[in-house]
C-alpha positions in Angstrom: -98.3 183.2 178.0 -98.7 186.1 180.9 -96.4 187.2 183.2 -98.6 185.0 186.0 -98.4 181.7 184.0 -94.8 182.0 182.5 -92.5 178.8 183.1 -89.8 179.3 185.1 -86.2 179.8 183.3 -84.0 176.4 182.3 -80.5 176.4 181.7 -81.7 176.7 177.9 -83.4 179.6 178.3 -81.8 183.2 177.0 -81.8 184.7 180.9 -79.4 182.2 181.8 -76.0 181.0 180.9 -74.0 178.2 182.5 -70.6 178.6 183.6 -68.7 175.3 183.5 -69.6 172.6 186.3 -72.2 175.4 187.9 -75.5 174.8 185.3 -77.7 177.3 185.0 -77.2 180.4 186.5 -78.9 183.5 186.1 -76.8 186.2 183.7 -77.8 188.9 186.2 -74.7 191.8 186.8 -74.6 192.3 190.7 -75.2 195.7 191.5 -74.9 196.1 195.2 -73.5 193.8 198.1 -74.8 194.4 201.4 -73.5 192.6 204.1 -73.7 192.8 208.4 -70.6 193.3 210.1 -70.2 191.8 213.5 -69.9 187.5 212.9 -70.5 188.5 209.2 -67.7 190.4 207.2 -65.9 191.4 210.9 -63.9 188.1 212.3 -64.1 187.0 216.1 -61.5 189.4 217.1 -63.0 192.1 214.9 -60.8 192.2 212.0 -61.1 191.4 208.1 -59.1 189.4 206.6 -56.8 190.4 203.6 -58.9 188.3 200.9 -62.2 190.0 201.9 -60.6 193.8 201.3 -59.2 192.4 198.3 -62.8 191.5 197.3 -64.0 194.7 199.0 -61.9 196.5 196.6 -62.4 194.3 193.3 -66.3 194.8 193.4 -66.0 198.5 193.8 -63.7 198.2 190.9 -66.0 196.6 188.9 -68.8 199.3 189.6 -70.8 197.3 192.6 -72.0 199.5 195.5 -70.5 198.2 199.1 -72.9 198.5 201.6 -72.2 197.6 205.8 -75.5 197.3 207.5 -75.4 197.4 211.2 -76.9 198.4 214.5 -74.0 199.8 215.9 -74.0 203.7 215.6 -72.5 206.1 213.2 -69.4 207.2 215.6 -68.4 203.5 215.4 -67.4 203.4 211.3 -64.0 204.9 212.3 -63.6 201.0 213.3 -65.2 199.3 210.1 -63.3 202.0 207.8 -60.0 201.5 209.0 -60.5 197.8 208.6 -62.3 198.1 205.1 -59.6 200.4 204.0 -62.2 203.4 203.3 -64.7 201.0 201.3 -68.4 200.9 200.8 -71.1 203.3 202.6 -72.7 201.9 205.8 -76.3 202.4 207.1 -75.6 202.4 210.7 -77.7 202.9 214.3 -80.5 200.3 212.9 -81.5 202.2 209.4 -81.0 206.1 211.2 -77.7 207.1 209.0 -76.3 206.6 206.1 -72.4 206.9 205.9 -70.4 207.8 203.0 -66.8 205.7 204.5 -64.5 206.5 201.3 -62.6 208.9 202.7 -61.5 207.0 205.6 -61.4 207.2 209.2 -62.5 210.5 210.5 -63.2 211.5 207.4 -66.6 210.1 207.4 -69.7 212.3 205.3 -73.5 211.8 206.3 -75.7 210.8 203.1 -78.9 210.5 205.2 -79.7 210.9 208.5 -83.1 210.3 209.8 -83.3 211.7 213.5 -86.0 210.5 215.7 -88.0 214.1 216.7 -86.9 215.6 220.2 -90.5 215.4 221.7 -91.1 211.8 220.8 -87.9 210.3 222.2 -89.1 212.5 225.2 -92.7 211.2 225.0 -90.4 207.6 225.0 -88.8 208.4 228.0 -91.7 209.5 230.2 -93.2 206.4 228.9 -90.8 203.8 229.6 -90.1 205.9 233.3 -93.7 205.4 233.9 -93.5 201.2 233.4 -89.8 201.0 234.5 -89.3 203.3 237.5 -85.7 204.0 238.4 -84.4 203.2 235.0 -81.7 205.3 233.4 -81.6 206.3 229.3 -79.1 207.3 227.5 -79.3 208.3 223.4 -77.1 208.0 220.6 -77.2 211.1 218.3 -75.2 211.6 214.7 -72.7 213.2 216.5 -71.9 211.8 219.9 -73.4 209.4 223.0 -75.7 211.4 225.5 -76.4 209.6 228.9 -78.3 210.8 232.4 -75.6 211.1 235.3 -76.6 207.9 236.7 -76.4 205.9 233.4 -73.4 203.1 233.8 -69.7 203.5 232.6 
C-alpha cells in the first residue's frame, strides 16, 4: 500500500496509544508550543495566571520550545517576560524579530531580525502620501518608536 492509499491510523494501530477514557491518540512527543498573547495566554487585564507559568515552566522542563507570537513590537516583551517569568522566545512586530526572553526583562537578546530596507519603507511612504494626503507615519524599528512631529501622542 503507498503512501497515497494508506488507511488512516485506528486506535490499534502502532502510531497510537490510548490513554484511559481518551481513545486513540497519537504517541507524538510535542516539540514546540506556540501561542498568541493578547485574549490568548495574556488575561483581560493583561496578566497570566499562576497555572499557566507553572505550565510555561513544566514544558520548558520537559524540553518543548515556548514560543509567543504577536503583532505587538519587540520593545513590548519587557511586558510578556515579566509576566512569563523569563520563558519562551517570542516572534514579535508581525514575523520581523525574533526574541530570545530567558533572561528576563531588559535583558532581552535578538535571534533574528528581518528589517524592512530603508528605501522601500520610504518608497511606502511616498506611496501612501500620494493616496492619503495629510497623513502622518510613524515606524517601529528593533530598537525604539520613530514618529513625524505631527504624529499623535
Amino acid at each position: 500500500m503507498t503512501s497515497a492509499t494508506r488507511q488512516p491510523q485506528t486506535p490499534a494501530s502502532p502510531e497510537f496509544s490510548a490513554a484511559p477514557g481518551q481513545g486513540g491518540t497519537p504517541a507524538v512527543r510535542a516539540r514546540l508550543i506556540a501561542t498568541d498573547l493578547d485574549g490568548t495566554l495574556l488575561r483581560d487585564d493583561k496578566s497570566v495566571s499562576p497555572r499557566t507559568v507553572a505550565a510555561l515552566a513544566a514544558a520548558e522542563e520537559a524540553g518543548i520550545e515556548v514560543f509567543f507570537v504577536t503583532g505587538r513590537p519587540a520593545r513590548w516583551m519587557d511586558v510578556v517576560s515579566d509576566h512569563v517569568h523569563g520563558h519562551g522566545l517570542a516572534i514579535c512586530g508581525n514575523g520581523a524579530a525574533v526574541v530570545d526572553l530567558h533572561g528576563g526583562p531588559g535583558a532581552h537578546r535578538f535571534v533574528k531580525v528581518r528589517e524592512l530596507a530603508r528605501e522601500n519603507a520610504l518608497d511606502a511612504v511616498r506611496l501612501l502620501r500620494d493616496a492619503a494626503p495629510g497623513t502622518v507615519y510613524a515606524v517601529e524599528q528593533t530598537y525604539g518608536f520613530h514618529q513625524e512631529p505631527d504624529y499623535p501622542k
